[in-house]
C-alpha positions as CSV (number, residue, x, y, z in Angstrom):
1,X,-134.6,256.6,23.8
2,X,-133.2,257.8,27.2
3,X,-132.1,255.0,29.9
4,X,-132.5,255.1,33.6
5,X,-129.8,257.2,34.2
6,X,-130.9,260.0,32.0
7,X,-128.3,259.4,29.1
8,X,-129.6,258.8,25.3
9,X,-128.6,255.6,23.8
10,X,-126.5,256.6,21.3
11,X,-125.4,253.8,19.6
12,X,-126.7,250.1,19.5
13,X,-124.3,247.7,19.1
14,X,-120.4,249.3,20.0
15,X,-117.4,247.0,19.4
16,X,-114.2,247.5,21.4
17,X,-111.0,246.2,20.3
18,X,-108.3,245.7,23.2
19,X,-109.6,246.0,26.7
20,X,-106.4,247.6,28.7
21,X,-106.7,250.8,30.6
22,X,-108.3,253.3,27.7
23,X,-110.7,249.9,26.4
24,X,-111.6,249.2,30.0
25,X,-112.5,252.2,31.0
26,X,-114.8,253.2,27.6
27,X,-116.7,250.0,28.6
28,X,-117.6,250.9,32.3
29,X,-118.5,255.0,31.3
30,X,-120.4,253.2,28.7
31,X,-122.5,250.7,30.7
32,X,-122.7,253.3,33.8
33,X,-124.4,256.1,31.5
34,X,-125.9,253.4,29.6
35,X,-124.7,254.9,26.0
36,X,-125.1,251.6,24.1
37,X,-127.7,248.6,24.6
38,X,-124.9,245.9,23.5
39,X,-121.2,245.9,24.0
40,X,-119.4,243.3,21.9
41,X,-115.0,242.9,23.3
42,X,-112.5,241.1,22.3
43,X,-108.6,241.3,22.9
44,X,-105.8,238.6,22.0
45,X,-105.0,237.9,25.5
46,X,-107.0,235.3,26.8
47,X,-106.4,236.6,30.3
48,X,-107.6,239.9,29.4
49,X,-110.8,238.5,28.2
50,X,-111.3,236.6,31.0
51,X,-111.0,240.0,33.3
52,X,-113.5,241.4,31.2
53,X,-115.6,238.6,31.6
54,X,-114.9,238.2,35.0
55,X,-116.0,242.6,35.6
56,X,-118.7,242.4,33.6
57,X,-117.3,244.6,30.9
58,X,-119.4,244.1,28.2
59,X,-122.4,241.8,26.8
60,X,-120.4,240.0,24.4
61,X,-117.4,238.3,24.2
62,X,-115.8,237.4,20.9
63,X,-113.0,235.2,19.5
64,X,-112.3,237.2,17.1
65,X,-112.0,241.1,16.2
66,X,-114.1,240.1,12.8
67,X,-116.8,239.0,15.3
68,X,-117.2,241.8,17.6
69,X,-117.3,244.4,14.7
70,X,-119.6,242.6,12.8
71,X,-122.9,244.1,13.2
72,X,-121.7,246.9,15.3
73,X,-122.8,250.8,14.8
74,X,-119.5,252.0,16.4
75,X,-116.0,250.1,16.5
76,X,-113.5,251.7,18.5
77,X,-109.6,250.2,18.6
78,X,-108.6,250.3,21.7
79,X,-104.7,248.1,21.0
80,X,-100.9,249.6,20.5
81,X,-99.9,251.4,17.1
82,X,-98.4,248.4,16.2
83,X,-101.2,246.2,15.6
84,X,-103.1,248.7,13.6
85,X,-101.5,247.3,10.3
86,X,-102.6,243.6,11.5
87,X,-105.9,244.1,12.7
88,X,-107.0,246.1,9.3
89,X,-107.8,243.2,7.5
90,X,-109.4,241.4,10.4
91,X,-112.2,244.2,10.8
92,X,-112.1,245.9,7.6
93,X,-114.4,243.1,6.4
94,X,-116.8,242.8,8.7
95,X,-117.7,246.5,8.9
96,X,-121.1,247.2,8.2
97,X,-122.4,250.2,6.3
98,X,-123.3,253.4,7.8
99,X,-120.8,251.7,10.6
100,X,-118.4,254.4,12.7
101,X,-114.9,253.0,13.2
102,X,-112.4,255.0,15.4
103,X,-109.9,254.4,18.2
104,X,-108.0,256.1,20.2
105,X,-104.4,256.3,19.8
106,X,-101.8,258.8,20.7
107,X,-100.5,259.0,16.7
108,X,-103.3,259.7,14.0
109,X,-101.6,260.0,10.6
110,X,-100.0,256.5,11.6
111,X,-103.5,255.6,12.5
112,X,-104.8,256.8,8.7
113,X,-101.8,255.8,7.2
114,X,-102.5,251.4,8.6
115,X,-106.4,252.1,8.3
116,X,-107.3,254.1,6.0
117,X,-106.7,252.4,2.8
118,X,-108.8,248.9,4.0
119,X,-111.6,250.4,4.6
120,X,-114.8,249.5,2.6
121,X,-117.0,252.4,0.9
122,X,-119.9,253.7,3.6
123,X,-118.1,253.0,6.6
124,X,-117.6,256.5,8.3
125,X,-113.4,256.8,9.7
126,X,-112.9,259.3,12.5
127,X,-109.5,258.6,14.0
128,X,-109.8,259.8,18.1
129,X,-107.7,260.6,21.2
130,X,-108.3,260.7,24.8
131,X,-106.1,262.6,26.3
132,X,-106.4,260.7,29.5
133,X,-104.4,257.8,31.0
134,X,-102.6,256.4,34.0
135,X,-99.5,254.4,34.5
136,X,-101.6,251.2,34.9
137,X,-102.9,248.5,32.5
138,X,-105.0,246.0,31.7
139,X,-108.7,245.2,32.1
140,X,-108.6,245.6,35.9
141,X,-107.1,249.4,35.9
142,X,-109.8,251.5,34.1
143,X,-112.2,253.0,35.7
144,X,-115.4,255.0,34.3
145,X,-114.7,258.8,35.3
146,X,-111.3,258.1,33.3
147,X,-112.6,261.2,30.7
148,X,-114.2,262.9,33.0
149,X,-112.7,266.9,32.4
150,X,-110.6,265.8,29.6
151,X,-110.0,266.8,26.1
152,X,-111.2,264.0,23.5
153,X,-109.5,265.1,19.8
154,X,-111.1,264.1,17.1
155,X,-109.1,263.8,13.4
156,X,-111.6,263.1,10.9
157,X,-110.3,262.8,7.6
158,X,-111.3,264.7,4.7
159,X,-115.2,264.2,3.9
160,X,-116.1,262.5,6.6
161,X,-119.9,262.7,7.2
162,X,-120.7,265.4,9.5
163,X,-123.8,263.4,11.3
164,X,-121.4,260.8,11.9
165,X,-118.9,263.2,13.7
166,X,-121.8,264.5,16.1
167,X,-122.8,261.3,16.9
168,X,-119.0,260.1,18.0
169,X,-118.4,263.7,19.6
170,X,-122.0,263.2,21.8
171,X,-120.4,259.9,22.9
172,X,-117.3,261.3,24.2
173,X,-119.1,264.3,25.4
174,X,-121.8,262.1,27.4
175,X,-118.6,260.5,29.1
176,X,-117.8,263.5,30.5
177,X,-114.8,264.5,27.8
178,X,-114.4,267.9,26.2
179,X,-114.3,267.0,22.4
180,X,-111.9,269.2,20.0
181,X,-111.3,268.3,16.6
182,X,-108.3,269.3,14.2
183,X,-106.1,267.7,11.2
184,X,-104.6,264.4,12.0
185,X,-101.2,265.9,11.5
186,X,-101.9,268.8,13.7
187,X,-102.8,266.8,16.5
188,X,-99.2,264.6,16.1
189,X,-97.4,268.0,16.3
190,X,-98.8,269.3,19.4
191,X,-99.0,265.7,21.0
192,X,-94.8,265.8,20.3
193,X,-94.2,268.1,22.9
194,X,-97.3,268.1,25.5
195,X,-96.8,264.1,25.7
196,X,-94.3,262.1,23.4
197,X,-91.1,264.2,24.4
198,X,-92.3,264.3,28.0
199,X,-91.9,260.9,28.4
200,X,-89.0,260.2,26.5
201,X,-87.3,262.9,29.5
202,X,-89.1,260.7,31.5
203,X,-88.0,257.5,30.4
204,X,-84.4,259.0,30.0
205,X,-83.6,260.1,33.5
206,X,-84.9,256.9,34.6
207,X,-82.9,254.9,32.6
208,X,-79.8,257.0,33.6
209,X,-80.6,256.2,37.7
210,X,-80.6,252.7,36.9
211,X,-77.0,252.8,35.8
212,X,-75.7,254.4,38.9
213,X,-73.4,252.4,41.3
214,X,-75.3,249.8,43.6
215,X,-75.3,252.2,46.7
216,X,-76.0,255.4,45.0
217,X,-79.0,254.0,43.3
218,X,-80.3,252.9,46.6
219,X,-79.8,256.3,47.5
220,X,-81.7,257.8,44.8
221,X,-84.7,255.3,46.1
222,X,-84.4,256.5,49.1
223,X,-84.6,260.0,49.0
224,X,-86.5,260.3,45.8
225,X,-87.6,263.9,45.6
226,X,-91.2,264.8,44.4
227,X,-89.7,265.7,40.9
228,X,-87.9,262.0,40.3
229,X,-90.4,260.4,41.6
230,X,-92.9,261.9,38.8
231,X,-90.8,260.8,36.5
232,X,-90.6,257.6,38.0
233,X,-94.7,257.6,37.4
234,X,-94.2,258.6,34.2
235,X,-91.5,256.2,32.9
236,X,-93.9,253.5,34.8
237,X,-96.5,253.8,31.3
238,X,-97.1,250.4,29.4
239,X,-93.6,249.8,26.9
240,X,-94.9,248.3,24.2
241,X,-97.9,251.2,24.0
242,X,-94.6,253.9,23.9
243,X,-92.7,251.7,21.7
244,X,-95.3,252.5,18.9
245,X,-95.9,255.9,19.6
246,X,-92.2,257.2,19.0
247,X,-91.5,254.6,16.3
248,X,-95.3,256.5,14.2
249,X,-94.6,259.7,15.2
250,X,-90.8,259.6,14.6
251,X,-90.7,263.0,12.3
252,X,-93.1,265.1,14.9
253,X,-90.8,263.8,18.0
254,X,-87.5,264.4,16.4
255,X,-88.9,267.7,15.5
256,X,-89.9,268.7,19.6
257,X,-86.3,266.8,20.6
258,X,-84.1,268.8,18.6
259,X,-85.4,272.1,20.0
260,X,-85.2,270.8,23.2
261,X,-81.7,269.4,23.0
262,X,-81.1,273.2,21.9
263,X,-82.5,274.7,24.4
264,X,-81.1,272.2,27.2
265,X,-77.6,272.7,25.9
266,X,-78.5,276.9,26.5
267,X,-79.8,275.8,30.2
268,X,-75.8,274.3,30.4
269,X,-74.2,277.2,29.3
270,X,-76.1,279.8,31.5
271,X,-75.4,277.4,34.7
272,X,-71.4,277.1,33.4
273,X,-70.9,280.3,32.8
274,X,-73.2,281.9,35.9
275,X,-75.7,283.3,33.7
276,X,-78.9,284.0,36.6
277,X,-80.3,286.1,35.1
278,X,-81.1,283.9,32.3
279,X,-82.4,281.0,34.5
280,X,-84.6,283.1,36.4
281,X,-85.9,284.6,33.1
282,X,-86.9,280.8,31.9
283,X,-87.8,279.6,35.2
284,X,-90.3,282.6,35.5
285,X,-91.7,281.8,31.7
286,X,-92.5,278.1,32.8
287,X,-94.4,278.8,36.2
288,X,-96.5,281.1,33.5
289,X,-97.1,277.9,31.6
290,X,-97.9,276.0,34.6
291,X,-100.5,278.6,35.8
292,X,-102.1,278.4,32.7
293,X,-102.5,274.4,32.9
294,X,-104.1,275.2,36.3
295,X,-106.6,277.9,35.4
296,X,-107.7,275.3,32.1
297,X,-108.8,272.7,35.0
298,X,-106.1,270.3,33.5
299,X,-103.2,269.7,36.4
């Protein structure tokens, strides 16, 4: 069945679990291509339910996460690593068979590790990530082009059904994502250095300004270059969500931080001992990198 907008309904009934930003935003590309007849949300914050309400986010809002899954063709966790462990037993239950559950996290063997072992026989578990986001949160921040041009990964564990893959892959594809899909473990290890470690830096030299003396920090306000003030964007990204991505994907990070403390501390001795050459050799290898970023449509 195609809707007015041209778009297949893919699924009938699709439960979403935690309306910030990523939830938020999956709810408008959903009821703008018109991917879903019913929408079923619920989050623990009151207030965020109420913005929901309030946007006309969905067709159903639920007290509980047992409520919204139940009956639903497609569950996606949309909340912070943290509350995976939690909400298992909440939703495992009330899972239906022949049911999709997924979510989109930044950590997937964390993700496997919390969910996996709930899960009732027939429900189909295909861990996702959408490499998309913004420094903002809540209900109020997402917006439905969110995915449009970005990767979705996909981490389906071992004998997953493949029909059930296409169908979540169509979904993400329909709102406007390019879908890629590798190991769980795989995606943790490349996620370490494209996102985690960047803002951990990010977080860092934020941290470090605020300890400055009074005046120089009101300085460093002031005449925030283009560089800090990324960072500043960066280090701007919800706490708690961060929080839980370092603490699950401790082994990956330390991993990316550790090279990068050793190459940091070879940046240090080519600037001590007036190596150019070697600065200008790196510096040139990164605007490569850059250009690359640019010519994949992803800057």
């Amino acid at each position: 069945m195609t809707t007015p907008s041209g778009n297949e309904v893919l699924f009938d009934r699709i439960a979403i679990i935690g309306i910030g930003l990523i939830g938020s935003s999956l709810a408008r590309g959903l009821k703008e291509k018109g991917l879903a007849r019913e929408i079923a949300i619920h989050d623990a914050s009151a207030e965020a339910m109420r913005d929901a309400k309030a946007l006309e986010l969905g067709h159903h809002y639920c007290a509980s996460a047992g409520e919204a899954v139940a009956n639903a063709d497609l569950v996606v966790l949309a909340v912070p690593l943290g509350a995976y462990a939690d909400l298992a037993p909440m939703v495992a239950p009330n899972l239906k068979q022949g049911a999709i559950l997924s979510d989109v996290g930044s950590v997937k063997q964390a993700v496997i590790r919390d969910l996996g072992p709930s899960l009732p026989e027939g429900v189909h578990f295909i861990p996702g990530h959408p490499i998309a986001g913004t420094e903002h949160s809540g209900p109020k921040s997402g917006f439905a082009a969110l995915f449009h041009g970005r990767w979705c990964v996909l981490t389906p564990t071992p004998g997953t059904d493949e029909g059930a893959v296409a169908r979540l892959k169509a979904l993400w594809t329909a709102l406007g994502s390019q879908v890629e899909i590798m190991t769980a473990s795989h995606h943790d290890q490349v996620l370490a250095i494209t996102s985690h470690l960047p803002h951990l830096i990010a977080y860092t030299i934020v941290d470090t300004a605020t300890f400055l003396e009074d005046e120089t920090m009101q300085e460093v306000i002031k005449f925030s270059a283009s560089g800090f003030r990324d960072f500043t964007r960066i280090a701007a990204s919800d706490p708690i969500m961060w929080r839980d991505v370092f603490l699950n994907n401790r082994e990956a990070v330390l991993e990316m931080l550790g090279r990068f403390t050793e190459d940091l501390t070879a940046l240090q001795r080519a600037i001590r001992w007036g190596e150019g050459e070697k600065l200008q050799e790196v510096f040139t290898r990164t605007r490569a990198i850059r250009r690359g970023i640019i010519d994949a449509k992803q800057a």
